[in-house]
C-alpha positions in Angstrom: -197.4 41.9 7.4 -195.5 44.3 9.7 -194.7 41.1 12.3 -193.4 39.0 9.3 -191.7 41.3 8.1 -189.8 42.2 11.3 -189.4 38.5 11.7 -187.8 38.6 8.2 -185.1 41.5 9.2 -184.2 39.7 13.0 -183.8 36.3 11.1 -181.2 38.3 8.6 -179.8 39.9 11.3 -179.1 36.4 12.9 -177.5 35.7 10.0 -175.0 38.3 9.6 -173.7 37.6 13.3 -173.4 34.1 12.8 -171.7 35.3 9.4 -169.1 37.1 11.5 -168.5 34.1 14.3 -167.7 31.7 11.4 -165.3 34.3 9.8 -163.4 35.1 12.9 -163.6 31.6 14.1 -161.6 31.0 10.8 -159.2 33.2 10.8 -158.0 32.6 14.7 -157.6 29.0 13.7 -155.2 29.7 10.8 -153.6 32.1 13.0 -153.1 29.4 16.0 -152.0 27.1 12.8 -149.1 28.6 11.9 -147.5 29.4 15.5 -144.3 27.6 15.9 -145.2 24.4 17.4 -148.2 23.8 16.4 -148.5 20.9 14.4 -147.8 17.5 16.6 -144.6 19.0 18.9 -147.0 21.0 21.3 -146.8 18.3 23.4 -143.1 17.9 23.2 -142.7 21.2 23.7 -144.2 21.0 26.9 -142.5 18.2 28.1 -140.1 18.0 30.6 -136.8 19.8 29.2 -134.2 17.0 30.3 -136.0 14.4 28.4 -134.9 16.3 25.2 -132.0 17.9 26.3 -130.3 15.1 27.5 -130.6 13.1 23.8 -129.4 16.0 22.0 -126.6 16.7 24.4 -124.5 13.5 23.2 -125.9 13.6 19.9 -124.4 17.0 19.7 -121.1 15.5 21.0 -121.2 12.9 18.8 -121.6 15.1 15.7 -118.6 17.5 16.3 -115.9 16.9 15.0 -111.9 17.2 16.6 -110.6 20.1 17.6 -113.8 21.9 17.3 -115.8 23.9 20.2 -119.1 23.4 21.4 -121.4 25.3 23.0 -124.2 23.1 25.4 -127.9 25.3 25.4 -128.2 25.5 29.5 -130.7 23.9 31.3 -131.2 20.4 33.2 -130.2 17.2 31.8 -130.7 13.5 33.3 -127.9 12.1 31.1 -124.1 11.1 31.7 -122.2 12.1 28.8 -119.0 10.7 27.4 -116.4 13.1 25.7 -114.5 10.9 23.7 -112.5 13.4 20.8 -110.7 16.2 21.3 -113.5 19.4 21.3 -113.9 22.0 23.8 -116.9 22.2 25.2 -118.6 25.2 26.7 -121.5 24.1 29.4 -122.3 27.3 31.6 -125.9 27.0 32.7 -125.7 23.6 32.0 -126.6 21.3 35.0 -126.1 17.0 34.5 -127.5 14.6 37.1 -126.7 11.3 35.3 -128.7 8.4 34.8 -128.8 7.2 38.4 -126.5 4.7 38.7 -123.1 4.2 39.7 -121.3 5.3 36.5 -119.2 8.6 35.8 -121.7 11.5 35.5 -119.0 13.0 32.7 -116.2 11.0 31.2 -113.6 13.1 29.5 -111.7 10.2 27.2 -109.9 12.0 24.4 -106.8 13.5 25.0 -106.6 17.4 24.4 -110.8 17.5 25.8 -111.5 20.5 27.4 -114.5 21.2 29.7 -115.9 24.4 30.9 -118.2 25.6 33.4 -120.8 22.7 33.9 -122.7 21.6 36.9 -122.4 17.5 37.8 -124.3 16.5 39.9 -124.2 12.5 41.4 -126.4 10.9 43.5 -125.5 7.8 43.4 -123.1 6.4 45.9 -120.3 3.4 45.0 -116.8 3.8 43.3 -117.4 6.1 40.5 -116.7 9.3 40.3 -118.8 12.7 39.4 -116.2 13.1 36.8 -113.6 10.9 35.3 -110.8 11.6 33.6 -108.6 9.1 31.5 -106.9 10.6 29.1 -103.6 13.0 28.8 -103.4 16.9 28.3 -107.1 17.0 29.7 -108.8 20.6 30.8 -111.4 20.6 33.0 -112.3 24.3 34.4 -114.9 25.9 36.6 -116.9 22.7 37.4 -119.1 23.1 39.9 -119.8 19.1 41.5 -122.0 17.7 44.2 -121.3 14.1 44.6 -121.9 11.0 46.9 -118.8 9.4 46.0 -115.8 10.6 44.5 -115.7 14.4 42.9 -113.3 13.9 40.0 -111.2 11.4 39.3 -107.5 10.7 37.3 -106.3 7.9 35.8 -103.5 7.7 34.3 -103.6 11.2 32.8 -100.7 13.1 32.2 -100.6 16.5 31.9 -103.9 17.5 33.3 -105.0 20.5 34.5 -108.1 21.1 36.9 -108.8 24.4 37.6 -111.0 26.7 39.2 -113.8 23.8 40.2 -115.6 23.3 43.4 -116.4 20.0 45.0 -118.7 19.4 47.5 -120.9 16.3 48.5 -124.5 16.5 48.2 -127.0 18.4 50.3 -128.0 15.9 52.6 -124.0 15.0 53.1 -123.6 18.7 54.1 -122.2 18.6 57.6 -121.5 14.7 57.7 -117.3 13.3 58.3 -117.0 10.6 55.8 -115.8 7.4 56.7 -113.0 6.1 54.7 -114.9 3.6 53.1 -117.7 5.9 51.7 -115.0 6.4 49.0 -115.3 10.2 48.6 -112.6 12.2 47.8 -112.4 15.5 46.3 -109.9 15.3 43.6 -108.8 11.7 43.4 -105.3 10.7 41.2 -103.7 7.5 40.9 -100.8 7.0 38.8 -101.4 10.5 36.9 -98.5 12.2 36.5 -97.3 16.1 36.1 -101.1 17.5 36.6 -101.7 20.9 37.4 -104.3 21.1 39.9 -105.1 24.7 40.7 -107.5 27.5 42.4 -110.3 24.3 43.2 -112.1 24.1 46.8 -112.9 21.4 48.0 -114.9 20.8 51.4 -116.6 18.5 53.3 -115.3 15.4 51.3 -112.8 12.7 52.6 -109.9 13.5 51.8 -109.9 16.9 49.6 -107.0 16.2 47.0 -105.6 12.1 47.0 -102.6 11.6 45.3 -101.2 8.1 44.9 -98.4 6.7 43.0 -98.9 10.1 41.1 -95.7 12.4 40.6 -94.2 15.8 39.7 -98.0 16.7 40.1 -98.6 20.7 41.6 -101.3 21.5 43.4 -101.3 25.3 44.3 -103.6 27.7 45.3 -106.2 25.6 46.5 -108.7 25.7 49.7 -109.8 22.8 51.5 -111.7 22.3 54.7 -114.1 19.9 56.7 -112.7 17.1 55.2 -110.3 14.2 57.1 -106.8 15.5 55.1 -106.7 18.5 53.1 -104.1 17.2 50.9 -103.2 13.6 51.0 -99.9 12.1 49.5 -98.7 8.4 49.3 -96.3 6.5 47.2 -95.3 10.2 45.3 -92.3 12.0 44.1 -91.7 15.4 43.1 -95.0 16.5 43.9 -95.4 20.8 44.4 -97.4 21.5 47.3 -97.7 25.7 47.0 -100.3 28.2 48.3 -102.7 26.0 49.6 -104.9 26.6 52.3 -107.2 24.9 54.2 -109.0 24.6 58.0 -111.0 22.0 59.9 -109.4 19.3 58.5 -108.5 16.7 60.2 -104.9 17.6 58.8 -104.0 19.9 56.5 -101.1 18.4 54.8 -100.6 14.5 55.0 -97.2 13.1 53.6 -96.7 9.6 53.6 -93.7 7.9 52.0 -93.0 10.6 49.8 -89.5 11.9 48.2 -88.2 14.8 46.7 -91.4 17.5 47.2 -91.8 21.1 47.3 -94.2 22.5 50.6 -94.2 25.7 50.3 -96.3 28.9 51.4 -99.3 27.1 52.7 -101.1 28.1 55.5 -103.3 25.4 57.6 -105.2 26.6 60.6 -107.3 25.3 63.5 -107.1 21.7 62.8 -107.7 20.5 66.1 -111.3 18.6 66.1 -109.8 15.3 66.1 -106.9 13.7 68.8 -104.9 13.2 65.9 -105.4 16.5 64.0 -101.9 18.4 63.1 -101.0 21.1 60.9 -98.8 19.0 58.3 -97.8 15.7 58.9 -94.9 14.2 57.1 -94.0 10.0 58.0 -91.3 8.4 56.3 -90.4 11.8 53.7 -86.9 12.5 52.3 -85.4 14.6 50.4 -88.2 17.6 50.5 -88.0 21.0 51.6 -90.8 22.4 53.3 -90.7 26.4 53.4 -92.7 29.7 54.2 -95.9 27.5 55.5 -97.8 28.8 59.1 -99.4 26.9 60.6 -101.4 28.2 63.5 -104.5 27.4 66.1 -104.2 23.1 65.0 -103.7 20.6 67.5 -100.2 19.9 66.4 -98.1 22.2 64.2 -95.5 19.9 62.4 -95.2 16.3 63.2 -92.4 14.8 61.6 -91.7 11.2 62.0 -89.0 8.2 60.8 -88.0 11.3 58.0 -84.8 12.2 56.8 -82.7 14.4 54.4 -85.3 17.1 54.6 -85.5 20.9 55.3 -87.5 22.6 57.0 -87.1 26.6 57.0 -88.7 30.1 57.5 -92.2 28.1 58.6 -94.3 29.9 60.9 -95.9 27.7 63.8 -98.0 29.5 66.6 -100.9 29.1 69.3 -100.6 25.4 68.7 -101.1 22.9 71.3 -98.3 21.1 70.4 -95.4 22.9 68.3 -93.1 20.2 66.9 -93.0 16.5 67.3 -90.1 15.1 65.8 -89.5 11.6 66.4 -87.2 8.9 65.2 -86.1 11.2 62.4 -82.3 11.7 61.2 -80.7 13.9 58.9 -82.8 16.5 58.6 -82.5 20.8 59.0 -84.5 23.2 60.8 -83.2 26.6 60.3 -85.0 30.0 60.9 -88.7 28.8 61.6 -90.8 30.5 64.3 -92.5 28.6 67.6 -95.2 31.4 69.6 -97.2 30.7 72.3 -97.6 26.5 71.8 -98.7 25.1 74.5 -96.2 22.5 74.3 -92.9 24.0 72.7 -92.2 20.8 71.4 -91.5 17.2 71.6 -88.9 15.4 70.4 -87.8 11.7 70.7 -85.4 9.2 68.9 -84.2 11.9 66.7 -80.1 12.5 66.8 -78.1 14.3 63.5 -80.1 16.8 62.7 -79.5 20.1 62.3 -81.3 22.7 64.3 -80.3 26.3 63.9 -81.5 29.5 64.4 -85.2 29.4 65.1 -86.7 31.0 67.5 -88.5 29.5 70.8 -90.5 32.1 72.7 -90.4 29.9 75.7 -86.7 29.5 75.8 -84.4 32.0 78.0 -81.3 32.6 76.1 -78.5 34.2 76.6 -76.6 36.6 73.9 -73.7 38.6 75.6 -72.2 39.1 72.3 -75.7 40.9 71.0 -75.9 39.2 68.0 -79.3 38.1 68.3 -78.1 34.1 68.8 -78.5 32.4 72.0 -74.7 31.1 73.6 -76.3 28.6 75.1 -78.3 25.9 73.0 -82.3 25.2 73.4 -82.4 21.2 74.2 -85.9 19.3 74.0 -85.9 16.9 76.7 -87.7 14.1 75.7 -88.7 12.6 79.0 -92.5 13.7 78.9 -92.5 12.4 75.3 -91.4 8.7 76.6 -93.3 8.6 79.5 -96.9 9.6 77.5 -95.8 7.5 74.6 -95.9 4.3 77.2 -99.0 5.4 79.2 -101.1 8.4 77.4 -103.3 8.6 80.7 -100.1 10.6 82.3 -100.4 13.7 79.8 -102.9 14.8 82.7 -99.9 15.6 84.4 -98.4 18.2 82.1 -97.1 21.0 83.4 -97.5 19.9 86.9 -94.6 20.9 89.3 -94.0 17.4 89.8 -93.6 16.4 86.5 -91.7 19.3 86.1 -89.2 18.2 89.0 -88.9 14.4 87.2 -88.5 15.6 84.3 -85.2 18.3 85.4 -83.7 15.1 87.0 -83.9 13.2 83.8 -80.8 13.6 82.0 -79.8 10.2 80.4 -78.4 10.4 77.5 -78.5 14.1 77.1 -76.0 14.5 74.6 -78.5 12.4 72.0 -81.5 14.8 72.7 -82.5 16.9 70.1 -81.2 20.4 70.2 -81.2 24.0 68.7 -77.4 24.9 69.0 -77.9 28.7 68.2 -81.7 29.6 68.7 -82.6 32.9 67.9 -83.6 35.7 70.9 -85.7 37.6 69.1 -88.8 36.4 66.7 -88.4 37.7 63.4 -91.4 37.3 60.5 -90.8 35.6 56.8 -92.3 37.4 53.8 -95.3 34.7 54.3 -96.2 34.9 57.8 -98.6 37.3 58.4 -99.9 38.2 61.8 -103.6 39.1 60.8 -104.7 35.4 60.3 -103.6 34.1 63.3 -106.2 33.3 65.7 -108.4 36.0 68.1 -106.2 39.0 66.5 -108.0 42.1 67.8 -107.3 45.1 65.1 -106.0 48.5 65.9 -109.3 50.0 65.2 -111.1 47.5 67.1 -108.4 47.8 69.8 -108.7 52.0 70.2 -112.9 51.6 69.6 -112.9 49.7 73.0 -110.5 51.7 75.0 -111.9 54.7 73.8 -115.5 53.3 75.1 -114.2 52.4 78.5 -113.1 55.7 78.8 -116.0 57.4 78.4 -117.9 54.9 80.8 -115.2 55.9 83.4 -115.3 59.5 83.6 -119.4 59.3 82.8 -119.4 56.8 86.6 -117.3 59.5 88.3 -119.4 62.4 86.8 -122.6 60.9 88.1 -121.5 59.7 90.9 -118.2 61.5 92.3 -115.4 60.7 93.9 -115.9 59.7 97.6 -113.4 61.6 99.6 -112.1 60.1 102.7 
């Protein structure tokens, strides 16, 4: 009786904890039940986020309506999109990589379509861009684009503005000169007019900022570098060059049949990797006015060729290899610019009515009995090195030499068609943009007093240890 009935209490014992178990069992599963994303999306939820996002993206683009704003949730998403009415659309966190081909990444087709903050991303290589443009009175604004091809492309948009957006190619670019026909500029425009292109870097692309058969266009406070020209114009008028800057370019500024620009206030230094790297080059310009720009440490400063009706004034060019070259041009004035420390002052060939005044040469000894700071006697560029390397390049090895120095003072044909400085200045003066701390291998006051302060106490430690040996 006593073992059955213990039997009895353990088997009701049993009971009650099995009791429980169901109970609790019960109520965890209506608990899991009602968590968000429990019924059938689990498994969406965990899937991949750009799957989603990149649906919804458009389809929240789509569903806008004009003039409204829109604000993208960040994340990933392996869609191109196409903006095509006028909203304004806020993308920060938000990173697109396309659908891996060669088609615009973005597309912004409405005029009035505004874009903020987004990351493109193309990996795709061929003629279309990261971002395309096609439409007038477009914004496109802190963009941050790593592309195979081009960056961001206009055409035939008006009134434009990109802004504050950095182009770059991708990762395993990094470090690579494009060829020309990898097709990857920067910021790419053909025939779009009166842009405002502004406060963008570009670096490591072809050609940083393209402009062709584009005009009135500004480009201003922009940096460009590692790239073949920093800024690249052909075919343009009225375009506004101001407060650019840029190194390790191929060139900084390239002007090719271009009238009727503004270069102003740029600075371009130490583009000097490739044998035809210069500071700005300007071919077959008129009608422009390039002022306030240094341009220090490149290869060549300013090369100026087959130009006319231009100016030139209050440009700083120093520790250059070559200064000036200004061949075959007419009509133009160079008043009040600086040359320091070229190697080669300049060189100057074909050129005849222009107007040279007042700059200063540090090279050239003047003479100023009157003390007005102008030279009496005029600073001529003989042009007889210029022909002679032009002919047969192998004899630059002989610059400088005290032969060539000797041929050259013998060779004065035609002297009254060289090119000449009929007042240079005696002493170097500064413009409000040329600033001496960016020029190359300046050594500051601090640094300067630091090292002359520590030579001095390793002096007088030497001849404390050691003494002074008397004879």
């Amino acid at each position: 009786m006593h073992r059955g009935g213990s039997f009895l209490a353990i088997q009701f014992n049993h009971d009650c904890r099995l009791e429980r178990l169901v109970r609790r069992a019960a109520v965890l599963a209506v608990c899991t039940a009602c968590l968000p994303g429990a019924w059938g999306h689990a498994d969406s939820a965990a899937a991949s986020p750009p799957e989603i996002g990149a649906a919804s993206l458009q389809k929240r683009l789509d569903a806008a309506k004009p003039g409204e704003a829109v604000t993208l949730p960040p994340g990933q998403y392996a869609e191109a999109i196409v903006i095509s009415k006028r909203l304004v659309v806020q993308a920060e966190g938000v990173t697109l990589t396309g659908s891996g081909g060669d088609a615009p990444v973005v597309k912004l087709a409405a005029e009035g379509a505004e874009l903020h903050g987004m990351a493109v991303e193309k990996d795709a290589a061929g003629e279309a861009p990261a971002v395309l443009i096609s439409a007038d009175r477009v914004v496109v604004d802190g963009l941050r684009i790593k592309s195979r091809s081009y960056g961001i492309q206009l055409r035939k948009s008006s009134g434009s503005t990109i802004r504050g957006s950095v182009v770059a190619p991708t990762d395993d670019l990094k470090g690579k000169s494009a060829r020309q026909t990898d097709k990857r500029n920067g910021i790419d425009l053909f025939q779009s007019n009166a842009n405002l292109i502004q406060e963008n870097r570009v670096t490591g692309m072809f050609d940083g900022i393209y402009m062709e058969s584009s005009h009135d266009n500004t480009v201003l406070s922009n940096e460009i570098d590692h790239s073949r020209y920093g800024i690249h114009c052909m075919y343009t008028n009225g375009t506004i060059m101001r407060s650019n800057s840029g190194e390790f370019n191929v060139t900084g500024i390239m002007a090719m049949i271009v009238k009727g620009a503004e270069v102003a206030d740029n600075v371009f230094t130490r583009q000097k990797g490739s044998v035809n790297s210069q500071g700005m080059l300007f071919f077959d310009v008129q009608n422009t006015r390039v002022a306030g720009n240094e341009l220090t440490g490149n290869r060549v400063g300013l090369y100026i060729e087959m130009s006319r009706n231009n100016v030139w004034e209050d440009n700083d060019v120093s520790y250059n290899f070559v200064g000036i070259q200004l061949l075959d041009s007419q009509s133009n004035r160079l008043e009040n610019n600086r040359f320091v420390s070229n190697v080669i002052e300049t060189q100057a060939d074909g050129s005849k009515d222009n107007e040279l005044l007042h700059n200063y040469w540090d090279a050239f000894q003047g003479l100023d009995p009157s003390g007005d700071g102008i030279s009496d006697i005029p600073y001529v560029m003989n042009p007889f090195f210029q022909r002679l390397t032009k002919g047969i390049p192998a004899y630059q090895i002989f610059f400088q030499s005290p032969g060539m120095r000797f041929l050259e003072s013998l060779f004065t044909a035609d002297a009254k068609q060289w090119t000449q400085d009929r007042e240079p200045r005696m002493e170097p003066f500064l413009s409000s943009s040329a600033s001496t701390d960016s020029r190359p291998n300046p050594w500051s006051a601090a640094e300067t007093g630091i090292a002359g302060a520590a030579l001095l106490v390793a002096a007088l430690t030497i001849i404390t240890l050691m003494g002074v040996k008397k004879s």
